[in-house]
N, C-alpha and C positions, 0 to 999 in steps of 0.2 A: 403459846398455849392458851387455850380460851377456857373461859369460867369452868363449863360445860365440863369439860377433860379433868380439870383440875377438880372438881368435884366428885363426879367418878371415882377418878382414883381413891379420894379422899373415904368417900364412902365402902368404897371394896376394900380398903385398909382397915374401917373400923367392923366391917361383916368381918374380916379373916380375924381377926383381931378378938370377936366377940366368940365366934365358932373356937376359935382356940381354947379361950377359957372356958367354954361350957364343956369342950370337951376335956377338959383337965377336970372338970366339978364331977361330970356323971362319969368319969373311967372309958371315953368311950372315943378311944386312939383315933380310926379314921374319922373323924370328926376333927380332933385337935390337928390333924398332919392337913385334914384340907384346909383349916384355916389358916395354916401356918402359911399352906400353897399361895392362898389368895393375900394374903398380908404381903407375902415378899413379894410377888405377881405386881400389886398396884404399888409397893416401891418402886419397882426397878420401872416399870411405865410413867412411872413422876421424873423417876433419874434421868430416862430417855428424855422426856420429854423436856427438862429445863437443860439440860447439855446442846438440846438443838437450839433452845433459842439464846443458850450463849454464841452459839458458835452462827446465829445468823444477826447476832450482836454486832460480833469482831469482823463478821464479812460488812456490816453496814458501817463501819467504823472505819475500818478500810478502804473502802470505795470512796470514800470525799477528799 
């Protein structure tokens, strides 16, 4: 996984992340459920993403 991705992700976590809380401050639900969206979103795209490169770890590991 390159900067670039890992960045991203990082960034669309702290958007979901910040939409969350403003919508907890102003009462104003779809706002808080999309930021919830996008926070879990750019987890689960980080999770993908280091699962593959363990497992193209164990395959390079393997192979010698």
């Amino acid at each position: 996984m390159g900067f670039a991705t890992k960045t991203k992700n990082m960034v669309d976590e702290l958007t979901g992340a910040t939409k969350e809380r403003v919508g907890d401050v102003c009462g104003d639900e779809r706002l808080r459920v999309e930021g919830v969206r996008q926070r879990d979103d750019a987890r689960a795209r980080q999770a993908r993403e280091e699962r593959a490169e363990q497992s193209d770890r164990e395959l390079d590991r393997t192979a010698r």
